[in-house]
Structures are given as C-alpha cells and as structure tokens.
N, C-alpha and C positions, 0 to 999 in steps of 0.2 A: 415844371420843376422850379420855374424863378419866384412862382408864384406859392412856394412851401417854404420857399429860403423867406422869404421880404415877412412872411407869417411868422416864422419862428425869430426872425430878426424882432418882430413888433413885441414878440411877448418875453424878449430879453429885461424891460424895463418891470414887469410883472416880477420875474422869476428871481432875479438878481435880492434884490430886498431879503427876499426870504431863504436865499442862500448864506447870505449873510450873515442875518438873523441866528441862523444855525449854529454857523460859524462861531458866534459870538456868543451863543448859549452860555450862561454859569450854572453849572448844576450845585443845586442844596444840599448838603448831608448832613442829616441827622446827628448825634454824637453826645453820649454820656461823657462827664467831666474825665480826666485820666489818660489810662493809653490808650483808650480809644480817640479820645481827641488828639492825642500828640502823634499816635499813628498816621490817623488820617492828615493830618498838617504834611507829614511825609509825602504820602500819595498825594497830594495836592499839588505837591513841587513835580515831581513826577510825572504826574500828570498834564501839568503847564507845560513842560517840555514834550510833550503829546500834540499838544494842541487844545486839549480839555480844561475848562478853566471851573476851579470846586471850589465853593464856598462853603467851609466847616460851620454847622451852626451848631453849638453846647448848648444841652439844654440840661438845666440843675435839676430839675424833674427829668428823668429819662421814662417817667410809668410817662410820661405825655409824647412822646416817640412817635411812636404807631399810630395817634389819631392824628397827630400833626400830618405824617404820611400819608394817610388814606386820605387828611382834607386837603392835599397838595399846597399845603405850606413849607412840606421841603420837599424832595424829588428821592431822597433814596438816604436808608437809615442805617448806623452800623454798632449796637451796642447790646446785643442780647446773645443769647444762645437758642440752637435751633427748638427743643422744646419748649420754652418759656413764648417763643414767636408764632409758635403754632397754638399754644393754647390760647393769646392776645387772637390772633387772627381766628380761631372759630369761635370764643366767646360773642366779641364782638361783631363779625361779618365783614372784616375788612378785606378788600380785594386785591390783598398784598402776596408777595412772593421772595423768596431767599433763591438769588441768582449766581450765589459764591460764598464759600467760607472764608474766613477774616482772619481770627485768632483762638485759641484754646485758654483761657485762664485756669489753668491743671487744679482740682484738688487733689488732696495728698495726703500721708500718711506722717504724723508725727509724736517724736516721743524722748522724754526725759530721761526714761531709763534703759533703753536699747539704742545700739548703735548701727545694727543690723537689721532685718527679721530674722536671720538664722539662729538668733538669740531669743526667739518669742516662745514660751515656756507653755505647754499645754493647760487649759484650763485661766490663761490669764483672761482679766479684764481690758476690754478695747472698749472706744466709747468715739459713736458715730452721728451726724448730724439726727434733730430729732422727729426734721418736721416731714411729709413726706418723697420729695424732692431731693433733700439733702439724704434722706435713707438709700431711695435707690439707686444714687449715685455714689454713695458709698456702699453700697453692697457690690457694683460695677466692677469699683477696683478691688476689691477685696477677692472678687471671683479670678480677675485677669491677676491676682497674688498667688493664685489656689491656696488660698485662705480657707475657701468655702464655695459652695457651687448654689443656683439659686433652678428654680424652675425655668428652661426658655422661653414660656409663654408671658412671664411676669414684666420680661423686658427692661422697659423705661420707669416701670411703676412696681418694681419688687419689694417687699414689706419683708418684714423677719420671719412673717409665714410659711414665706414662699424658700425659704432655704433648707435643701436637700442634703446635704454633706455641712458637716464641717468639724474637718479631722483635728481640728487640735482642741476641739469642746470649748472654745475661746467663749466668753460670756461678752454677751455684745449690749453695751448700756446706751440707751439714746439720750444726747443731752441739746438741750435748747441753742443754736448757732451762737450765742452771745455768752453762751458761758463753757464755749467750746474747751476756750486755752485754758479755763482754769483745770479743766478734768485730764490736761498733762501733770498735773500733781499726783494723781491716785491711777491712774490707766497707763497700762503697758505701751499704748500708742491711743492715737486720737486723728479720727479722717476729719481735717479740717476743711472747708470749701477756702476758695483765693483771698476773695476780701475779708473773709474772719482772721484769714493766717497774717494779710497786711496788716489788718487793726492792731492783733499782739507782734507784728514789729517779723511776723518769721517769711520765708522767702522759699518756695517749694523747690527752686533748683540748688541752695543752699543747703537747707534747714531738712530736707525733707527723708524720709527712708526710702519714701517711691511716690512716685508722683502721677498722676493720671496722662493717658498716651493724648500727645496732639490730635491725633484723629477721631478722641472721642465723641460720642452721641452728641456730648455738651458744647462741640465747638460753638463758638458765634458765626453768628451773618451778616450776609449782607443782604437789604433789600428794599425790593421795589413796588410801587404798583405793578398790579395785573397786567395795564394795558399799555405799559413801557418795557415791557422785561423785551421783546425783541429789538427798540430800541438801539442804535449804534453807541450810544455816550454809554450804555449798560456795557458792552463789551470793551471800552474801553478803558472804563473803572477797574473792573473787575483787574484787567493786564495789570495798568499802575496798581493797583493793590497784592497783585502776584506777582511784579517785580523782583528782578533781586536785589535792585536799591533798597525796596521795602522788606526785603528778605533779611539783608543786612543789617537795617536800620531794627527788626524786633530783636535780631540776636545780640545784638551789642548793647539797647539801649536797656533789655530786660533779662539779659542771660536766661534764657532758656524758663525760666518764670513766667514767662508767657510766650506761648507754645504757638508755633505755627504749623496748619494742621495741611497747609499745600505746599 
C-alpha cells in the first residue's frame, strides 16, 4: 500500500503541469465583424467568471473562418448559419461540427404601402431575394404567413417550382439582394434578408410586417472541430453563450432584431 502512495506521490510533479496547463487554457474564437463579435465580447466576461478564459479573434474575411478552423488557428468559430456551415464543411472536407446555436438574424417582410398583411390585396406584386438561398428562405416565411404552401420535399432548396397553393395569385418577382429596397417603391412588400435591411437603414423588429421565427433552419452556430466537440471548455462555451446574461445582453442590446433561437 505505502508502496502505491510514494508512486503516485512521484508522479504529482508529472501531472501537476498539465493540470494547470488546462487550467490556463485560452480558447480562440472565431468571429465576423458586428454582433457577433460584440456578443461573443459578452460570453467572454461571462465566461471568465466560469473560469474559461476566450479570446475573441475578428476576422474582416469571415469566408476565411472555417479553414482557419479546421487548420487549428482558432479553436471554435461563431459567425454563419447552419446551412451556409454545412455546405463549407462538405465542399471542403473540413472535420468540423455545430455544437450549439448562437443567434437567428430574422429575414423579414417589408413594405411602403401596407401596414398590415391583412391589407395585401389578391393579385399583388411581392418581390423576393433572387439568388437561390435567398429564394428558399423566402418562400420559408412566406409559407409559415400562409401566403403560399411549397412542396415538403423542396425543403431548404424550394424554387418557385416547387409552390403548390397560393391563394391570393400574389405575383412573386425575384430581385438581385443589392437592389432589394429599392423594389419597396413598386411591390406590395419585399422579404428582405438582415444585412440587405441594415444596409437600407431598416431594423426587422421595428420596420418589419413579420419577421422570420428565432428557431429558424437559418439560425447560426457555433462550432468545433471533430475531435474537440466532447471536450469540457465545449460545454462550457456553449453555458456562457446560453446564459441569461447573454440572454439579456441580445435583447437589450438589439431589440429582438437579432433573435435568439434558445
């Protein structure tokens, strides 16, 4: 027995180091310019108060994100949405994974000449993102409006093909994202995505007729490599990032304009 103690007393000075080590670990996170960085600045306080010490790194390229990731230049990234993350990761081959949601930036519904939708007149012109991304995510809300109803198997990737009903014969015109706001001059309404509606100055929990649900397909994430996702510092990001400091800090700091989807 004296003889298992005096052992594990020797390998005190082995182990200790690397306790410590741990201890002292800073985790990297990724982070496009905005409220993803001023978020994560949040969780950072938060998470010092943890014990977890995070080092926010902005990157002015966010397309450079994910390989920074995978080449373990930073440890864990938070600035996309979950399809946009999984087409990077099978294009590419990266051995990444989304281990939490973050935040929702809603697209939304907006219009010069209605105050309502119970005012949207049969046969009007609506005019939706053009390219295919912003289609299906604007045909999304437009279904969850009963607007319009699309095929279930179109999903994520619904086209104007794929629409089944649509009771009010609304004439649906797709326009380029960049010349979204000006087609609120001539259309009944316009599904704007977030950063097109920032650019023209409008704000979806303001400005908006309806606005896409926090829990949509589109939320963002958070994520890791492959072979960190079990990780202890991953479950503890995640906490400080589902805080209700941090819960507090998106509703105040962006009134419901950026959605949180937990």
């Amino acid at each position: 027995m004296m003889r298992y103690i005096v052992a594990a007393f020797a390998l005190l000075p082995v182990l200790l180091p690397g306790l410590a080590q741990a201890a002292s670990q800073t985790i990297r996170i990724g982070v496009s310019p905005g409220p993803h960085a001023e978020i994560m600045n949040e969780v950072r306080r938060v998470a010092a108060n943890e014990g977890l010490a995070l080092d926010v790194v902005v990157f002015d390229q966010p397309s450079r994100i994910d390989a920074a990731l995978a080449a373990k230049q930073i440890d864990a990234a938070s600035f996309e949405d979950e399809p946009a993350f999984d087409t990077q990761r099978k294009q590419h081959g990266y051995a990444l994974t989304s281990v939490a949601t973050t935040v929702t930036f809603p697209a939304a519904l907006y219009s010069r000449k209605l105050t309502n939708l119970g005012q949207l007149q049969r046969g009007a012109t609506i005019a939706i993102p053009g390219d295919r991304e912003g289609t299906a995510r604007a045909l999304i809300l437009l279904q969850n409006d009963t607007l319009l109803t699309f095929r279930d198997s179109a999903g994520l990737h619904a086209t104007l093909a794929d629409i089944t009903s649509n009771r009010l014969n609304l004439k649906i015109r797709q326009v380029p994202r960049a010349r979204l706001h000006e087609a609120l001059n001539s259309a009944a309404f316009v599904v704007i995505d977030s950063d097109s509606a920032a650019r023209a100055g409008l704000y979806p929990a303001r400005d908006s007729l309806s606005l896409e649900d926090a829990r949509s397909p589109y939320a963002n994430v958070l994520t890791v490599r492959d072979s960190d996702r079990g990780d202890t510092w991953v479950a503890q990001l995640v906490a400080a990032y589902h805080s209700s400091e941090v819960a507090h800090f998106i509703l105040t700091r962006y009134q419901d304009s950026v959605r949180r989807p937990w």
